[in-house]
C-alpha positions in Angstrom: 1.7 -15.7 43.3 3.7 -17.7 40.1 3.1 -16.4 37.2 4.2 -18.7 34.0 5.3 -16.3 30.7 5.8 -18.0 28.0 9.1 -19.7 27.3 11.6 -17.2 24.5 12.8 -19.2 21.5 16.4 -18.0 21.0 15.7 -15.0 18.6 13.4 -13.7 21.1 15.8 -14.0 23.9 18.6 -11.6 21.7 15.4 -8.8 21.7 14.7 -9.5 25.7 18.3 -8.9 26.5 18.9 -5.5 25.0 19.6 -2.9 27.0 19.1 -0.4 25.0 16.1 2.6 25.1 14.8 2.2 22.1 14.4 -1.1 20.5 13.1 -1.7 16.9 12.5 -5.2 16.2 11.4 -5.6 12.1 10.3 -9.1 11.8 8.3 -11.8 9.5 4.4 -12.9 10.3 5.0 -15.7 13.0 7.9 -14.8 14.2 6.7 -14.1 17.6 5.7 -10.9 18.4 2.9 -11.4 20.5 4.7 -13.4 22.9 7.5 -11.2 23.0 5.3 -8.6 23.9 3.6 -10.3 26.3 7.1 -11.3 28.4 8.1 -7.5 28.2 4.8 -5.9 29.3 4.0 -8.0 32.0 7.6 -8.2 33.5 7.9 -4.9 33.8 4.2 -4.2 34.9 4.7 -6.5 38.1 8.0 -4.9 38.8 5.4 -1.9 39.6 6.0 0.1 35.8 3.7 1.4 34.1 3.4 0.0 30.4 1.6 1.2 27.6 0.4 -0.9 25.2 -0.2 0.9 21.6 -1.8 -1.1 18.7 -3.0 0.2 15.2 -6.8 -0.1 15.7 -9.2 -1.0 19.0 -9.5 -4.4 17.9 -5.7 -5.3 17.9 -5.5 -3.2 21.3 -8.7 -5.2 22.8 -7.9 -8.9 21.4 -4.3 -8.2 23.5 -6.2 -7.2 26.6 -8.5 -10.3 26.3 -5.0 -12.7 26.2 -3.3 -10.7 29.1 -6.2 -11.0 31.3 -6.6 -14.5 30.6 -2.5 -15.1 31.2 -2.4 -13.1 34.5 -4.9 -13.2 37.2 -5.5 -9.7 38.4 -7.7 -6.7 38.0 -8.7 -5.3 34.9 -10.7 -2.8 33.7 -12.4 -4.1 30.4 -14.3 -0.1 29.5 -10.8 1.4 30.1 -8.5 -2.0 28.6 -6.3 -1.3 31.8 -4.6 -4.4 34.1 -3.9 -3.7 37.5 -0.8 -5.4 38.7 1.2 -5.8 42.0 3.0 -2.9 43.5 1.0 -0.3 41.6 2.1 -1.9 38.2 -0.1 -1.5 35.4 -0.4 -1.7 31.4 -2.8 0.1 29.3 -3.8 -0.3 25.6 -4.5 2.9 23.6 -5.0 2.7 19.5 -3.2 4.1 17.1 -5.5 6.2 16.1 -6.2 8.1 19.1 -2.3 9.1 20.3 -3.7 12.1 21.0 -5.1 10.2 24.2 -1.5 9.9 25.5 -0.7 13.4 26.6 -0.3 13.7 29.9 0.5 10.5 31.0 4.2 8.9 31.8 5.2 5.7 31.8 8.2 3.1 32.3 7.7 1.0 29.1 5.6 1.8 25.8 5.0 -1.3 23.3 4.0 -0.1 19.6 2.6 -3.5 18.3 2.8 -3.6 14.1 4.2 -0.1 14.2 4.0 0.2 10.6 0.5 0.3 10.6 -0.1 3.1 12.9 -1.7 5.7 11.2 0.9 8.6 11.0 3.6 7.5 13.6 5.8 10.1 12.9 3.7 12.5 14.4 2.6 10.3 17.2 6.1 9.2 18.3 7.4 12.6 18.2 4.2 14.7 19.8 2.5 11.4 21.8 4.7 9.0 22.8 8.2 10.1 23.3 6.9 13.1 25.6 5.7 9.9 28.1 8.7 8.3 28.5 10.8 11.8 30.0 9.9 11.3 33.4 10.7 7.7 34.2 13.5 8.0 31.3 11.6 5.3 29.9 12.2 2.6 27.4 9.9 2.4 24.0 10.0 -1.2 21.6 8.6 -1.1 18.0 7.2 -4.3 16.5 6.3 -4.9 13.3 6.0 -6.6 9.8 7.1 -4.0 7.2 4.9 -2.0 5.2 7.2 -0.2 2.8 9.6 2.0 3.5 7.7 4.3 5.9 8.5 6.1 9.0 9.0 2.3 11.1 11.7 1.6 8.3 13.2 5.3 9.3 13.2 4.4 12.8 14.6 0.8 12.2 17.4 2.4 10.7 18.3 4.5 13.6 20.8 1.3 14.5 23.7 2.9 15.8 22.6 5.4 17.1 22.8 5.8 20.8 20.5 4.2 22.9 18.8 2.6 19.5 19.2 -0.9 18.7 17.6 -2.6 15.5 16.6 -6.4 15.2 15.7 -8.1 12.0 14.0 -11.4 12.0 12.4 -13.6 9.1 9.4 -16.4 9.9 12.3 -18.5 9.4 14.0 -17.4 12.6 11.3 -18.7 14.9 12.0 -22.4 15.1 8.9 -23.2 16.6 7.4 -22.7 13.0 7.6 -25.8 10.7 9.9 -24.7 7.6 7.6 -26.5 5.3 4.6 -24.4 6.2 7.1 -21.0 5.0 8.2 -22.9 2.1 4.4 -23.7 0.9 3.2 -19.9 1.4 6.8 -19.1 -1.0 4.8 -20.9 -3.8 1.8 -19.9 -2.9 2.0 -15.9 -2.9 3.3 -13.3 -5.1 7.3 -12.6 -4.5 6.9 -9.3 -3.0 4.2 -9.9 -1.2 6.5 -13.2 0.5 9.0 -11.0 1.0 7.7 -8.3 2.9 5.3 -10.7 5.1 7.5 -13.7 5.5 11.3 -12.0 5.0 10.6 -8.4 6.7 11.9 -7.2 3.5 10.4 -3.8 3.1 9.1 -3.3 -0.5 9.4 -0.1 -2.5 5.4 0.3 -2.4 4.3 -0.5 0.8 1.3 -2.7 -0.1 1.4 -3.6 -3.6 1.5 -7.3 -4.6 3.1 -6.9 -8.2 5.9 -5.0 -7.4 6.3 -1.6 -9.5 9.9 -2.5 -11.2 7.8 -5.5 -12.5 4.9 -3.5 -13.7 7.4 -1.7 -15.9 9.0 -4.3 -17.3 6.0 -5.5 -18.7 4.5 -2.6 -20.5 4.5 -3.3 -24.1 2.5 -1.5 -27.2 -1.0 -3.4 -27.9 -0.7 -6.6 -30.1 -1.9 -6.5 -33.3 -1.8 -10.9 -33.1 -5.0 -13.2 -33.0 -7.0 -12.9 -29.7 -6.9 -16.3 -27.8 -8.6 -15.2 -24.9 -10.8 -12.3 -23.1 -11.1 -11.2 -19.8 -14.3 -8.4 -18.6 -14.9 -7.2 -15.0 -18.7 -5.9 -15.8 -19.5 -2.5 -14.1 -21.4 -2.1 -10.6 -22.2 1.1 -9.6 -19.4 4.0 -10.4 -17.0 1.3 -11.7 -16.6 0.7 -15.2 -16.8 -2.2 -17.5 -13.3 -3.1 -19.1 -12.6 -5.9 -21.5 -9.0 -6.7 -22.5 -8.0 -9.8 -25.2 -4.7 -11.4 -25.0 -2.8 -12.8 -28.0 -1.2 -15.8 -27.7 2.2 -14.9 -25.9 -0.1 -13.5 -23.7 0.0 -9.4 -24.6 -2.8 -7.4 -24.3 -4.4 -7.1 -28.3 -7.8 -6.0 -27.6 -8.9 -2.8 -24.6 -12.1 -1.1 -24.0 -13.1 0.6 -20.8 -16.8 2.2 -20.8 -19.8 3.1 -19.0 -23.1 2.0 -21.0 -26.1 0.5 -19.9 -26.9 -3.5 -20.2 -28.4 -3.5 -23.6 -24.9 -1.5 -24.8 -22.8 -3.8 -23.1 -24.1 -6.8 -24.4 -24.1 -5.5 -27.8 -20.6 -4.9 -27.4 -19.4 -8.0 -26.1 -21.4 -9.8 -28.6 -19.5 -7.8 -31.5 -16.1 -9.1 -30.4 -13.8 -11.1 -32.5 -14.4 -14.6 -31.4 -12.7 -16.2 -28.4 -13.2 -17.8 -25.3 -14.3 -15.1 -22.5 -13.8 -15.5 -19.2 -16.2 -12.6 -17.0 -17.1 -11.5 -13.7 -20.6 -13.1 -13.3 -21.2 -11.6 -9.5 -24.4 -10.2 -8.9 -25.6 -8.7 -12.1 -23.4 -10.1 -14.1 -25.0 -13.3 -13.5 -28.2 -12.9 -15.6 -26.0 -10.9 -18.7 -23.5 -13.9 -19.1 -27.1 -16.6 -18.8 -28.4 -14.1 -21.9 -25.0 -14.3 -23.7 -24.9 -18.3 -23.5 -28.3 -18.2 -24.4 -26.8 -16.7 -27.8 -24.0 -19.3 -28.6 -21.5 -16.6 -27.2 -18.3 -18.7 -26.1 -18.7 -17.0 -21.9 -17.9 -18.5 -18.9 -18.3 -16.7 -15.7 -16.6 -16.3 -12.4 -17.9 -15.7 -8.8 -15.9 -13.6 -7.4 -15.3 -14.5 -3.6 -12.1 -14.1 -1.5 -11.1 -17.1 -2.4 -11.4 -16.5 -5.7 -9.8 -12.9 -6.1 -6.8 -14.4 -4.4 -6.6 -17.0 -6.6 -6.7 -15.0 -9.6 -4.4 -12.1 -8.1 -1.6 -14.5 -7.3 -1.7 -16.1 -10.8 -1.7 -12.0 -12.4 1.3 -11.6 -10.0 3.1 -14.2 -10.8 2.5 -13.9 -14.8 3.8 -10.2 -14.0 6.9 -11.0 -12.1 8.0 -13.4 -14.5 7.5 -11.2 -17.5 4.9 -13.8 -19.2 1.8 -10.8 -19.8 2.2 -7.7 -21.3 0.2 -4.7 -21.4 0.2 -0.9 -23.0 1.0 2.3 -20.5 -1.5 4.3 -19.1 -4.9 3.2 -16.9 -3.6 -0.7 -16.6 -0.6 0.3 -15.2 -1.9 3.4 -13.4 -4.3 0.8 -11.7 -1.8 -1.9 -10.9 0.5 0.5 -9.9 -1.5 1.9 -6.9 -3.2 -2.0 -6.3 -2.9 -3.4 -2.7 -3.1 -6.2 -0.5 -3.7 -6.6 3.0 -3.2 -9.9 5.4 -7.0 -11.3 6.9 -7.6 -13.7 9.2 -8.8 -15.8 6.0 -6.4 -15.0 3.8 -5.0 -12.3 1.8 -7.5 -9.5 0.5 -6.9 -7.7 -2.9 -8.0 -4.8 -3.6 -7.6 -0.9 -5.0 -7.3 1.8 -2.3 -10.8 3.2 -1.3 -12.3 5.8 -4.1 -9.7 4.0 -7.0 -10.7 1.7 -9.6 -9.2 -1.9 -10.2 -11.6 -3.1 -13.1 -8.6 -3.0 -15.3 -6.6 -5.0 -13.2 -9.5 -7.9 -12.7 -9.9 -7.7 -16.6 -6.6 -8.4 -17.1 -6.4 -11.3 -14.1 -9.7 -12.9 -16.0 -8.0 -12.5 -19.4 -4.6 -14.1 -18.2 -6.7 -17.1 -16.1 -8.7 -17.9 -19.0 -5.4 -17.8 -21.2 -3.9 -20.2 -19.3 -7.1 -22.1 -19.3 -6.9 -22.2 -23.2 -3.6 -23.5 -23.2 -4.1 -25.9 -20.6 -1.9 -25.2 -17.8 -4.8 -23.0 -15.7 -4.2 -23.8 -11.7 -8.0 -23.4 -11.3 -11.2 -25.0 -12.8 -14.3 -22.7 -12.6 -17.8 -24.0 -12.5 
C-alpha cells in the first residue's frame, strides 16, 4: 500500500532531519505545522510506533483525527480518536486538558501541537508525558505559535542542551505562502500582536494586543483642553458605563465610570460639554441613543460585532503604539493592561479575561474612532 505525505518545503525538511530527542520547533501561523506533523506521526506510526498526538482542547485533537483518517486509509476508532496502522503502529489524540489520561501508557513519539496553549504544560510534561517516553526512550516534538514567555518559551530555550534542539521559524519562512498576504496582515494588525502570530516573537504579556511598555508610555495626567470627541460603552449587566472625552491631541480630558439606572445615565450624558459622541448602541443601548437623538444630542451609535471590535481594537492599538492617545493611570491602564486577543477562525477576538471589565478600554477605542472621525482621517464609516 502507497501512502502519499505531503511534500516538506525546505524549513520543514531542517525540523524532519533532526536527530535529536526533543525537538522544539517555535514558529509563525502558516508556517506549516500541521503538515509537519502529519509526516512525523504517520511515519513513525507505520514503522509500527506508537504516537501520541496531544492538542490544547478536543476540538484541535478531533479536527486532526478527521485529516489523518482521511490521508491514510486504515482503521480508526472515532469514540477513542485512535488510527490503527500496519505492524501494530498506532497514533492517539489526547487533550491538553486531560494529561492526566496519559499515565500508564508508553510510546515511541509524542506530538504537543500549539504547545503554548496547553493548559499548565509544566506539570503535564514533567508528571504526563515525559514518564511515556522511558520505555521506548522515546522522542517528544513541541509545536507552536508563542504565547508569551511561558513554560514552551522555557523549553524552547533548552537549545543546547543535550538531546534538545530548538527551531525558529516566521510565516515568512514557508515559501508556499505568498509574501504579500504577510505583508497586508503587517498593516492590518497591532505590532505585537504581528509579531508574536506572524514572527514567533514571544511578547512580554502573552496575549495582550497593545503591548505593556506602550501602555506606559502613554499615561499622561487628564487634559484640561476643549473636548473634541466622546466615547461611552453603556453598561449591560455587571459592567459599568464609562464615558471618556478626548481633547484635540487626542488625551483623555473628560472620565466617568458609574453604575445608574437608564433615566441617570441619560441625564448624564445629556449634561456633557458639547461634542460629537460616538456610543455602543448594542442591545439596549439602541433605544437610549434613538431617545438622545430625539433630543438634538450630537450621538451616533455603534454595533458592536466582531467585525467591528476588531476594527476599533486595531485603530486603539495602533494610536497606543505610536504614542498619538493619552490617558491618566489607574482603571484605563489597569484594564488595558490585562486586555487580550485570541486568533478565530474569523478573525481576531478582543476581549478582557473572563470575570474583568474592558468598558474602559471600548470607551476609549469609541472616543479615539470618533476623534479620528472629527478630524477626518477615521479608517471606518458607521451607519
Amino acid at each position: 500500500m502507497r501512502i502519499e505525505l505531503p511534500n516538506p518545503h525546505i524549513n520543514q525538511k531542517k525540523i524532519l532531519e533532526c536527530d535529536r530527542r526533543f525537538i522544539v520547533v517555535m514558529c509563525g501561523r502558516r508556517f506549516g505545522k500541521s503538515e509537519l506533523s502529519q509526516i512525523l506521526s504517520i511515519s513513525e506510526a507505520i514503522k509500527g510506533g506508537q504516537v501520541a498526538y496531544i492538542t490544547p482542547t478536543y476540538k484541535l485533537a478531533k479536527a486532526f483525527f478527521e485529516r489523518l483518517t482521511a490521508a491514510i486509509p486504515f482503521k480508526n476508532n472515532i469514540s477513542n480518536l485512535k488510527i490503527y496502522c500496519p505492524n501494530n503502529g498506532s497514533i492517539e489524540f489526547y487533550t491538553g486538558e486531560r494529561l492526566d489520561n496519559l499515565r500508564g501508557r508508553k510510546f515511541n513519539l509524542v506530538i504537543i501541537d500549539e504547545a503554548a496553549f496547553i493548559p499548565d504544560l509544566e506539570s503535564g510534561w514533567q508528571n504526563s508525558i515525559r514518564p511515556t517516553l522511558t520505555d521506548y526512550e522515546g522522542k517528544a516534538v513541541f509545536l507552536s505559535t508563542p504565547r508569551g514567555k511561558n513554560f514552551f518559551y522555557s523549553m524552547f530555550m533548552k537549545q543546547g542542551e543535550n538531546d534538545w534542539q530548538s527551531f525558529k521559524f516566521s510565516t515568512y519562512d514557508n515559501p508556499y505562502i505568498n509574501t504579500r498576504e504577510i505583508d497586508e496582515a503587517r498593516l492590518q494588525l497591532p505590532e505585537v500582536v504581528f509579531e508574536q502570530e506572524y514572527l514567533a516573537n514571544p511578547s512580554e504579556n502573552s496575549a495582550n494586543p497593545f503591548g505593556n511598555a506602550y501602555i506606559k508610555n502613554c499615561i499622561r495626567p487628564v487634559s484640561s483642553q476643549q473636548i473634541v470627541s466622546y466615547g461611552i460603552d453603556l453598561a449591560k449587566s455587571v459592567d459599568f458605563t464609562v464615558i471618556i472625552g478626548l481633547d484635540n491631541g487626542g488625551n483623555v480630558a473628560y472620565f466617568d465610570r458609574f453604575q445608574m439606572d437608564w433615566h441617570n445615565t441619560k441625564e448624564t450624558i445629556r449634561r456633557l460639554p458639547v461634542a460629537p459622541i460616538l456610543a455602543d448602541s448594542t442591545g439596549v443601548g439602541d433605544p437610549i441613543l434613538e431617545d438622545l437623538k430625539r433630543e438634538g444630542i450630537n450621538i451616533e451609535g455603534l454595533k458592536f460585532t466582531s467585525q467591528s471590535k476588531q476594527q476599533l481594537m486595531e485603530g486603539l492599538a495602533q494610536a497606543i503604539q505610536q504614542g498619538k492617545i493619552g490617558y491618566p493611570e489607574g482603571v484605563i491602564v489597569d484594564e488595558l493592561d490585562i486586555f487580550e486577543y485570541q486568533f478565530t477562525a474569523n478573525g481576531v477576538r478582543y476581549s478582557a479575561p473572563s470575570g474583568f471589565h474592558d468598558d474602559c478600554v471600548m470607551a476609549l477605542a469609541l472616543a479615539w474612532q470618533n476623534h479620528n472621525i472629527k478630524r477626518g482621517s477615521g479608517r471606518y464609516a458607521f451607519a
